[in-house]
Residue, then its C-alpha position, 0 to 999 in steps of 0.5 A: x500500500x506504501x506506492x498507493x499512498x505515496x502516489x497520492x501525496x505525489x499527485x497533490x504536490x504537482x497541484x502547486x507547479x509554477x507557485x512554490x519555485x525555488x521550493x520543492x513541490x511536497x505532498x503528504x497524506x495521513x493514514x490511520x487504520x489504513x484511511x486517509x484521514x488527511x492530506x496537504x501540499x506546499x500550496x505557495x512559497x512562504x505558506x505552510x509546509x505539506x506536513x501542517x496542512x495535512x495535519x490541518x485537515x484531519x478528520x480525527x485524531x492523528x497519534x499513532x497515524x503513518x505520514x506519507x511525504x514525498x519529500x523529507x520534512x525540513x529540520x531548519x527554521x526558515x519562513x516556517x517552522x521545521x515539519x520534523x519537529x511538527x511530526x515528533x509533536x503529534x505523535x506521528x508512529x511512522x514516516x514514510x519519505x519518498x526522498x531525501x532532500x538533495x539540499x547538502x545543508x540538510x539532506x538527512x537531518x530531517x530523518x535523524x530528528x525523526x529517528x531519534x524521536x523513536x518514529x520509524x522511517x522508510x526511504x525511497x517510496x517512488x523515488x524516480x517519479x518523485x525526483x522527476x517532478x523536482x528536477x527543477x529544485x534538486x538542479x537548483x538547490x545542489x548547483x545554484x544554476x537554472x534548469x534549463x528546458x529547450x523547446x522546439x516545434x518542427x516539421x516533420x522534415x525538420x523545419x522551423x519555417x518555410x524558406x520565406x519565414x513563415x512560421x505561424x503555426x508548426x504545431x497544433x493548438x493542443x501543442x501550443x496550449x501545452x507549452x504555456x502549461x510549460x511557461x507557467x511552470x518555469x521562472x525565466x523564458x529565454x529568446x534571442x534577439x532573432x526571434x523578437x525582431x522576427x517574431x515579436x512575441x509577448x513571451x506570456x502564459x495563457x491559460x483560459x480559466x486557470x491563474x497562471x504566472x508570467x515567466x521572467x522574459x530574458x532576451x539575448x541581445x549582446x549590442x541591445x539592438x532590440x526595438x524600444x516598441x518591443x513588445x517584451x520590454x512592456x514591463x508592469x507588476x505581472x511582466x518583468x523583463x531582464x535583458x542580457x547584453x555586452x559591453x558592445x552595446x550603447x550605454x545610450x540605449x542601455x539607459x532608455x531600456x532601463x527607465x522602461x523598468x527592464x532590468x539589465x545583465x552585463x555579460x563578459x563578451x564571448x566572441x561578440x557573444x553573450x558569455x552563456x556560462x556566467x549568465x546561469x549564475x548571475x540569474x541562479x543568484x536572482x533565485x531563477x531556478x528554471x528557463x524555458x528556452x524558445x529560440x531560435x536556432x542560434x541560440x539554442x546551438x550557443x545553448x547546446x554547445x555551452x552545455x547550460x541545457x538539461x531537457x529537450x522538448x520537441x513538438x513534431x508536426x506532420x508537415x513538410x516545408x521542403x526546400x533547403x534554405x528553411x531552418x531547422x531547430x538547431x543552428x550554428x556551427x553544428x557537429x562534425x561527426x556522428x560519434x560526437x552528436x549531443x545524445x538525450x536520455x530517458x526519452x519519452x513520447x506524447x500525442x497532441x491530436x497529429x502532433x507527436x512530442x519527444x523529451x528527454x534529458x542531455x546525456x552528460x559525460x559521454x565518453x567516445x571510444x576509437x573502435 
């Protein structure tokens, strides 16, 4: 019964995905005499914990209960109290944690306070699905660096456009919903300047019904040769924008953005080109914890090559473009060589009506062999 159980908590902390980050996403659920007789989640960041909204809601008496958490509880003072000794407090008899915290700081200490308690602990309750859904924080806590998502939509003979430019729309509007169910799910969204001068896009969730968040816009745009009429550098309480230059560009320029409310990120220039690598931990020291990034095909080449990607999310469309000046998701220099292609891992595929989605995670540390 521990996966059944286990699985519920899970499905209760993916209910507060886009408003908890930088924090973890944590369910709980109470069992008694083999009932659910509570359940919570970390419902928003600086609010009460999974653990003390469960216990918010129990129908009876929990002394004795058996407590499924997806996540182990915290052992530290921070903008609420720590839930291990809330546990301890109610008499909890069992804990059952899905995973152990990944934060170095604490990983542990939540357990050794519930142990010593005399409160009996079990690890490693879907473990795989759990770390899946915190991908984003497990990243961020342990390397102080954004997850980044590259997303793409294609043909299916791998093109972005057709040979004039034309790209509204490649994927279906199931595919184009999905991606803002993406967008509300990160912290940051990140274009090149090729594809506000193209495209002009707001960069913005929209979800019918259903609140939602607006990722902080960041544009690449290394001589800030952005139009001042750029739709992203419309900035209010709910749209917030960084945009990330060079010393190249105009200090004039710069100074018209800023009165704009954009705020501005001076990178070390990398052959005329925004240094990729610092960028990562100058927005990780904002508490940037996730980047979607949409394009183009230059950027996500930079992105690739300077290793910042962690995911791919790929939106093939059953279409054809043809023609050889159309271009294709990734740009660049590109590779030589097969051997040395940029492998994914733990692919998974998902339909859109005709649409066919394909994600999976940057394989690291490839090693090639001479055979």
């Amino acid at each position: 019964m521990d996966n059944y159980y286990m699985k519920r908590a899970l499905e209760l902390s993916r209910k507060a995905v886009g408003f908890v980050n930088p924090n973890p996403l944590v369910g709980a659920v109470i069992v008694k005499n083999n009932k659910i007789i509570g359940e919570g989640y970390h419902e928003h960041f600086g609010g009460p914990h999974a653990e003390v909204n469960a216990f918010k809601s129990a129908a009876c008496d929990v002394e004795g209960a058996t407590m499924y958490v997806t996540l182990e509880p915290c052992a530290h003072y921070g903008k609420t109290p720590p839930c291990a000794e809330a546990i301890v407090r109610n008499k909890i008899s069992k804990v059952v944690v899905g995973m152990i915290d990944p934060n170095p700081l604490v990983a542990g200490k939540g357990i050794e306070i519930l142990r010593k308690a005399g409160i009996e602990v079990t690890t490693g309750i879907m473990e795989r699905e759990i770390r899946k859904t915190n991908e984003i924080f497990i990243k961020y806590i342990t390397e102080k660096k954004p997850f980044c998502i590259m997303k793409t939509a294609m043909t299916i003979d791998g093109k972005i456009a057709t040979s004039t430019g034309d790209s509204k729309w490649i994927s279906n509007e199931k595919s184009r919903l999905y991606v803002h169910e993406l967008r509300n799910m990160v912290t940051g969204i990140m274009v090149g300047i090729g594809t506000v001068l193209s495209d002009d896009p707001e960069l913005t969730t929209r979800r019918k019904g259903i609140i939602s968040r607006n990722p902080i816009r960041i544009i690449i745009d290394s001589t800030a040769k952005i139009p001042l009429e750029s739709k992203v550098l419309i900035c209010d309480e709910k749209t917030k924008t960084i945009l990330v230059t060079t010393k190249l560009a105009s200090n004039t320029k710069m100074e018209d953005i800023k009165k704009m409310g954009v705020e501005i990120i001076i990178t070390p220039s990398k052959d005329k080109w925004v240094d990729l690598n610092y960028l990562m931990g100058a927005l990780g020291e904002r508490g940037i914890d996730s980047i979607l990034l949409e394009g183009g095909s230059t950027l996500n080449y930079s992105a690739l090559d300077k290793k910042i990607v962690d995911k791919v999310i790929t939106f093939i469309s059953p279409k054809i473009f043809g023609g050889t000046s159309g271009k294709t998701p990734v740009g660049g220099k590109g590779i030589d060589y097969v051997k040395d292609s940029i492998m994914l891992e733990d692919t998974e595929v998902l339909r859109f009506d005709e649409d066919i989605m394909i994600e999976g995670y940057i394989k690291k540390n490839v090693v090639h062999c001479n055979h």
